[in-house]
Every structure is written in structure tokens, then in C-alpha cells.
C-alpha positions in Angstrom: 0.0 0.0 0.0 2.9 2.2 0.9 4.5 1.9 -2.2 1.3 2.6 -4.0 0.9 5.8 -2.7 4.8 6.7 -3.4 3.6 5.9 -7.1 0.9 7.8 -7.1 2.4 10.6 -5.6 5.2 10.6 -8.0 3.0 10.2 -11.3 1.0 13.6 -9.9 4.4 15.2 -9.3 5.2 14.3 -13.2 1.5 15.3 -14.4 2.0 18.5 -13.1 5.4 18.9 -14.4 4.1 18.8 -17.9 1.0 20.6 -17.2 3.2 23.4 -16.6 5.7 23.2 -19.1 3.3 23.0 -21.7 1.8 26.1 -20.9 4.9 27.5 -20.2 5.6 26.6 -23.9 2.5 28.0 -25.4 2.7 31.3 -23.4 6.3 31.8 -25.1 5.0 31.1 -28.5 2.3 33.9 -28.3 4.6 35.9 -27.2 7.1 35.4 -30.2 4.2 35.9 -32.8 3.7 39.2 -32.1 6.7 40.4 -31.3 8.6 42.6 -33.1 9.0 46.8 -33.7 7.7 46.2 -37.9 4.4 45.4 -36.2 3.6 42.5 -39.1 3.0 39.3 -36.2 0.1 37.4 -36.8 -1.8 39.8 -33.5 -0.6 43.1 -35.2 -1.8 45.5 -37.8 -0.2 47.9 -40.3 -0.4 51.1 -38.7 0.1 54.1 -41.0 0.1 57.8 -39.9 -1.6 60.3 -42.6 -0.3 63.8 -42.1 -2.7 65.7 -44.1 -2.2 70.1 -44.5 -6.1 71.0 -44.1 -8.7 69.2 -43.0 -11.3 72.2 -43.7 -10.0 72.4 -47.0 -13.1 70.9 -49.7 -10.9 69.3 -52.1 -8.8 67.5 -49.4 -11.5 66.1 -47.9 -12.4 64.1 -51.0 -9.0 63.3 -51.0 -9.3 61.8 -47.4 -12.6 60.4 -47.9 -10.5 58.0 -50.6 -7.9 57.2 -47.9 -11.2 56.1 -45.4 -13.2 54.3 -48.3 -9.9 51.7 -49.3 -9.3 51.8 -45.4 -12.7 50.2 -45.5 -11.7 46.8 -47.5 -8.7 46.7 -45.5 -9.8 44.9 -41.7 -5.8 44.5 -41.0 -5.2 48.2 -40.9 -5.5 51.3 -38.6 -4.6 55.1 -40.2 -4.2 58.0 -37.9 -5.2 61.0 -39.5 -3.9 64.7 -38.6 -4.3 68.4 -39.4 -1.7 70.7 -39.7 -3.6 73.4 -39.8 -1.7 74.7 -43.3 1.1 75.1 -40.7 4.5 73.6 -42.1 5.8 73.5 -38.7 2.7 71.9 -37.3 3.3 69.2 -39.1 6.8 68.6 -38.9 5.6 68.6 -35.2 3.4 65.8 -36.2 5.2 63.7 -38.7 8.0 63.9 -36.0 5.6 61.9 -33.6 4.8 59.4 -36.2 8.5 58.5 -36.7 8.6 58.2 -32.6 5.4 56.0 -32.7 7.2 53.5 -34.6 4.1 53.7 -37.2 4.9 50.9 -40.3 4.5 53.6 -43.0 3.7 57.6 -43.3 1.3 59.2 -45.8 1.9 62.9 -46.3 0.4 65.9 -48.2 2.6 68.3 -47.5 1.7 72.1 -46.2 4.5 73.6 -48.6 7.3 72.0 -50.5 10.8 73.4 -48.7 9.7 71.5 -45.0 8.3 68.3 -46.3 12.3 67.9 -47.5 13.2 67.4 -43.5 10.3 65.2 -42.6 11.2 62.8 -45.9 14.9 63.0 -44.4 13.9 62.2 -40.7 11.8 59.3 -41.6 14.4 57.8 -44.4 16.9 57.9 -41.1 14.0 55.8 -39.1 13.3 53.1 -41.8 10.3 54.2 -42.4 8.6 54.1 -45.5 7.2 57.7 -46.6 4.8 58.1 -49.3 3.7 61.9 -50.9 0.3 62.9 -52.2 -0.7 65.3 -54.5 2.0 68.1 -53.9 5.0 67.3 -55.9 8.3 68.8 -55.0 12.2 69.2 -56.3 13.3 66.3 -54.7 10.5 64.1 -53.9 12.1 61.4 -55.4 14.0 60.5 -51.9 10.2 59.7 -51.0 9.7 56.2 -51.0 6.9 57.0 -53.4 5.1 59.6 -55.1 1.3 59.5 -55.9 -0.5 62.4 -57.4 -1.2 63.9 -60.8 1.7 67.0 -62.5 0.2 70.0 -61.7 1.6 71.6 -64.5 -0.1 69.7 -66.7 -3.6 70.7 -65.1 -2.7 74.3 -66.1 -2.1 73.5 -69.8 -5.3 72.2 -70.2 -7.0 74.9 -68.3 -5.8 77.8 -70.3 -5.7 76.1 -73.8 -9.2 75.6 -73.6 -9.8 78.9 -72.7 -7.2 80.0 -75.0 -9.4 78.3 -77.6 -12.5 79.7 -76.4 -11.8 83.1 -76.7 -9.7 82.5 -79.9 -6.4 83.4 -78.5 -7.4 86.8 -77.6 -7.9 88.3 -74.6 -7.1 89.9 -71.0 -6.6 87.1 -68.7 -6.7 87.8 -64.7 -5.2 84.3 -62.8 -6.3 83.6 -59.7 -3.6 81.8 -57.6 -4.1 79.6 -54.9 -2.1 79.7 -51.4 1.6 81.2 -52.5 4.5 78.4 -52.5 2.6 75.5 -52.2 3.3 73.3 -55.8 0.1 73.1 -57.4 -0.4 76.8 -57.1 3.0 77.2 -58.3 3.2 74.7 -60.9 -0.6 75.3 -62.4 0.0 79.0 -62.7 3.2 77.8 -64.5 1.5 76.1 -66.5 -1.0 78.9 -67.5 1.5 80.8 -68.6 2.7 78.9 -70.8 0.0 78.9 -72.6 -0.3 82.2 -73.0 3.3 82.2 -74.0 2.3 81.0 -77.1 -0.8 83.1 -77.9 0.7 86.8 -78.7 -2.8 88.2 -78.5 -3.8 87.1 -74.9 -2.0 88.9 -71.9 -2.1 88.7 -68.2 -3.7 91.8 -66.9 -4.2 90.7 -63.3 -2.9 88.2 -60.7 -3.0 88.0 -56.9 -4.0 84.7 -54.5 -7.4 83.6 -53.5 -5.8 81.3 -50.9 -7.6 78.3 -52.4 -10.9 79.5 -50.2 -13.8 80.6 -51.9 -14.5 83.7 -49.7 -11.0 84.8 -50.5 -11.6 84.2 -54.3 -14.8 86.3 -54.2 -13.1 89.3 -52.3 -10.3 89.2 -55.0 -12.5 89.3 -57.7 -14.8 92.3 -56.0 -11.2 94.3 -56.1 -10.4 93.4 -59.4 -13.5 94.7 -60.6 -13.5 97.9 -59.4 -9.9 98.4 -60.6 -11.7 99.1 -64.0 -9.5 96.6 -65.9 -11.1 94.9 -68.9 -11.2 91.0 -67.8 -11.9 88.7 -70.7 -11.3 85.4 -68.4 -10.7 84.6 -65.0 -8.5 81.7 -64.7 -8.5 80.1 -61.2 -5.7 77.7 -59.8 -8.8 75.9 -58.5 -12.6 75.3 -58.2 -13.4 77.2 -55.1 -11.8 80.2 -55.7 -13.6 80.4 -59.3 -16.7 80.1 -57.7 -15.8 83.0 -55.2 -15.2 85.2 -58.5 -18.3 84.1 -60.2 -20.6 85.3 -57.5 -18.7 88.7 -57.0 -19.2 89.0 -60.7 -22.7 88.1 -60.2 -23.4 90.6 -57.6 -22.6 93.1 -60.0 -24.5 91.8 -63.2 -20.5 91.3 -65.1 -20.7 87.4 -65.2 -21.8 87.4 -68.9 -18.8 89.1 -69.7 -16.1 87.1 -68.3 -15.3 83.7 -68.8 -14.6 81.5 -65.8 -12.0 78.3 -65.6 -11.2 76.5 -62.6 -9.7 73.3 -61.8 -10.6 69.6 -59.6 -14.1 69.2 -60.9 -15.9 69.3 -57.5 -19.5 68.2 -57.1 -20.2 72.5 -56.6 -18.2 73.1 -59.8 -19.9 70.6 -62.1 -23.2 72.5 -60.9 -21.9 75.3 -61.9 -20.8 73.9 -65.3 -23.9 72.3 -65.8 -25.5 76.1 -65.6 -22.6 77.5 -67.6 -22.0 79.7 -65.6 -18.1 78.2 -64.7 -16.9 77.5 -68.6 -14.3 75.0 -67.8 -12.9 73.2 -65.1 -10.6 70.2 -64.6 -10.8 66.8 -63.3 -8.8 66.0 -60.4 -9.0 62.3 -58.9 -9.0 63.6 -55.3 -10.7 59.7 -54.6 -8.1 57.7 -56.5 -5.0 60.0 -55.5 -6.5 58.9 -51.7 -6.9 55.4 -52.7 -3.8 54.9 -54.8 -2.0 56.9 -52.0 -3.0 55.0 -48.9 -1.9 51.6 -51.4 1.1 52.4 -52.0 1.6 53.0 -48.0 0.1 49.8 -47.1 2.5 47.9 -49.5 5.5 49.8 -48.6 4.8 48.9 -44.9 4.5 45.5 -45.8 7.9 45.3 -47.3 6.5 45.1 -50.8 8.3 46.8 -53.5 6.2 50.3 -55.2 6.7 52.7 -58.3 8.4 55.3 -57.1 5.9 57.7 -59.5 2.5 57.3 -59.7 0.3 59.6 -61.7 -3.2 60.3 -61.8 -4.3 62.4 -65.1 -6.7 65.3 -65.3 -9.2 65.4 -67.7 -11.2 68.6 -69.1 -14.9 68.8 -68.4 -17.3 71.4 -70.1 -20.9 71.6 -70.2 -20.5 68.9 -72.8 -19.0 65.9 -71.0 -19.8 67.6 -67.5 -22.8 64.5 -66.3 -20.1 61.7 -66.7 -18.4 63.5 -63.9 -21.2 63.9 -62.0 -21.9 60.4 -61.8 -18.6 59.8 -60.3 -19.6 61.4 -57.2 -22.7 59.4 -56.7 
């Protein structure tokens, strides 16, 4: 009997041995999956920081709703969003805390195009993948990636169809957007170009409507009691054009003047439907969003991306204007 109970004692002694180590064993392999700074264990998701300029700002907002929409059909991954507040330093601020967060990728539209250089620097020197959207820059190419459309090219089209509109002829006024950021710098390039080549059309007036609408219409209220013949107003986007269209409303000159703008919001197309805005040009702010927020996803997974990747623009007029509707709805 004695020894029966020495047996039994020992073979409990033994059971709980292994008990132990096996869970012991199963508790270190948890631990090991989900280990690691990258994030990628089996427990983690991708976690991408999106340092966006403006979150009051129409056209970026489409931009961001394309960043939330793919976000949607993507369960294994969490984006931060942020507002500089159009303040470069803001968001160096910000950016700064991503790199400190240990975040698998950045997404960045930048406020202007000198400080964006650092951040690209700062998260290069953290192993962090860094892609740009929208606002191209000298230099972007020490991004990991690039996604947007060439601004310049948006301001070709503009003014040539103006230019063909009012047969090369004419006072043009140009309504810039916020001063040193690249799309108001390289679409008013591009404008110019255009009238480079058309001897009989001439910039008369040119000053910045901040891309707000408000701003655009006070602009435009000044411009028109300067008492300057204005065959066209051409506006580095759609907000601002609008702004001038009502200010020439309120004063019964909108007749007279022919409007262009650019990004082909769901307000624009209205007003193209109406004719009352004679041009504008299609922007992808949804697919630059979408294509953006990709490219992060695969960079933070290790996968290799383009380095460029570029959305066109496309004219609308009153002609083609309800296929663009439709891709709001």
C-alpha cells in the first residue's frame, strides 16, 4: 500500500510537471508571434500615420474620404489622421511623432514644399517608408513613393481651352491659390505657358485667393472695381472660381467674363452644368487617396512600389460635365 501511494504521488508530481511546461511553452510562443518593432506578427496590424495640410479644405477632404473608403476593404489596418492646420511646422511637429510611434508607414500631403524635405529626411533615417500625395516637389524622389497627378499639366489644359475659347485673344486675370505650395505654383506655370504662345492674350491681373472661396470672391470684388477689362478669370482651382463668379454676379458682369477653374468638385460641375463656370478640370482627389493609402500599405508591408504614380486630369465642359457627376454618386 505504501508503495502505492509513493507511485501515485510521483506520477501527480510528473502530471504537473508537464502541465506546466506546456503552458509554459505556449505562453512563449504567443509571445514570439507578435513580437517585433515592424508590427507584421500574426496579432498586429499595419499602422500608418496620414499627415494631411487641411482638413477644412473641400478638395482634401475628397481626398481623405479616398484614404477612409480603401481603409474600408482593409480589416488589417488602422490610419491616424492629422491636421496641420496649413502650418508647415505643425506638421513637422506631427510627422515627427509618427516616426517616434514606430508607425509601419507615413502618408503625407505636404503644407508647402521646402519643410516636407526634412520630414522625408527624418523618416528615411528611421526606416520608415514615406509616401507623398498630391503636392509634388524638387526632390521628392528620396520619398519612397510619389502619388498624385503634374500640376503643370492641369494648367495647360485649363488655359488652352480657354485660350481656344476666346480664340487666342484676350485679358486674362489668374487667380492663384495659397503662394509656394506646388500646385499653385506649378498650375499658374503652366497657364503661362499657354499664353506664351498666344501673342494676343495677356495677363492683366494676378493675386491669391488662398484656395478659399471667400477669399476668391473678395479678389475678384477688387479686381472689378480696378476698371480693368477682364476677358477670363483663370482660377488655380474650383473654389476660388466660384468665389469670383458670385462677385461678378453681384454686380450683373458674369456674362462678360469667362470663368475656368480646376478639380471638378461636385459645386463646380453644378456650376458647369449652368454655364456659368466655362471650364474646369478633373482632379482624382478619390483615386490619388486610394492609390495613396496603397502604396503606403505595401511599402509597410515590405513590398516593392513605383516610385511615381500619376493620376491624369481630364477637361470637363458643359459637354462631357454628367459623366463626372456620376462619379460622385
Amino acid at each position: 500500500m505504501l508503495f502505492s501511494k509513493k507511485s501515485l504521488l510521483f506520477a501527480l508530481v510528473i502530471g504537473c510537471l508537464l502541465v506546466f511546461t506546456g503552458c509554459a511553452s505556449k505562453t512563449s510562443n504567443t509571445s514570439g508571434s507578435a513580437s517585433g518593432s515592424s508590427g507584421q506578427g500574426q496579432n498586429k496590424k499595419v499602422v500608418i500615420g496620414a499627415a494631411l495640410p487641411d482638413f477644412s479644405d473641400k478638395w482634401l477632404s475628397y481626398l481623405q474620404d479616398g484614404m477612409k473608403n480603401y481603409q474600408k476593404t482593409q480589416p488589417d489596418v488602422d490610419v491616424t489622421y492629422v491636421d496641420a492646420q496649413n502650418d508647415a511646422s505643425k506638421q513637422l511637429a506631427q510627422v515627427e511623432n509618427f516616426i517616434s510611434q514606430k508607425v509601419n508607414a507615413i502618408m503625407i500631403v505636404p503644407v508647402d514644399t521646402v519643410s516636407v524635405k526634412d520630414m522625408v529626411s527624418q523618416a528615411n533615417k528611421a526606416h520608415i517608408p514615406i509616401v507623398v500625395v498630391n503636392r509634388m516637389y524638387d526632390g521628392v524622389d528620396k520619398a519612397t513613393a510619389y502619388v498624385g497627378s503634374e500640376s503643370v499639366k492641369s494648367g495647360i489644359i485649363q488655359m488652352e481651352a480657354i485660350a481656344k475659347t476666346l480664340n487666342g485673344k484676350g485679358n486674362i486675370a489668374i487667380m492663384n491659390g495659397q503662394m509656394g505650395q506646388e500646385a499653385q505654383i506649378k498650375r499658374t506655370e503652366g497657364n503661362k505657358q499657354v499664353v506664351a504662345k498666344n501673342p494676343g492674350m495677356q495677363i492683366v491681373l494676378e493675386g491669391t485667393g488662398s484656395w478659399d472661396r471667400a477669399k476668391g470672391m473678395t479678389l475678384m470684388e477688387n479686381w472689378l472695381h480696378s476698371g480693368k477689362k477682364i476677358d477670363a478669370v483663370v482660377s488655380n482651382n474650383d473654389e476660388m472660381a466660384i468665389g469670383a463668379i458670385m462677385a461678378a454676379e453681384a454686380v450683373g458682369k458674369q456674362k462678360d467674363i469667362l470663368f475656368a477653374g480646376i478639380d471638378a468638385t461636385p459645386d463646380a460641375l453644378q456650376y458647369v452644368k449652368s454655364g456659368k463656370l466655362k471650364i474646369t478640370v478633373f482632379q482624382n482627389a478619390g483615386g490619388q487617396g486610394k492609390a495613396g493609402l496603397e502604396t503606403a500599405i505595401k511599402a509597410a508591408k515590405g513590398e516593392k512600389v513605383e516610385k511615381f504614380n500619376y493620376i491624369p486630369y481630364e477637361l470637363v465642359t458643359k459637354d462631357n460635365v454628367e459623366e463626372y457627376v456620376k462619379k460622385w454618386q
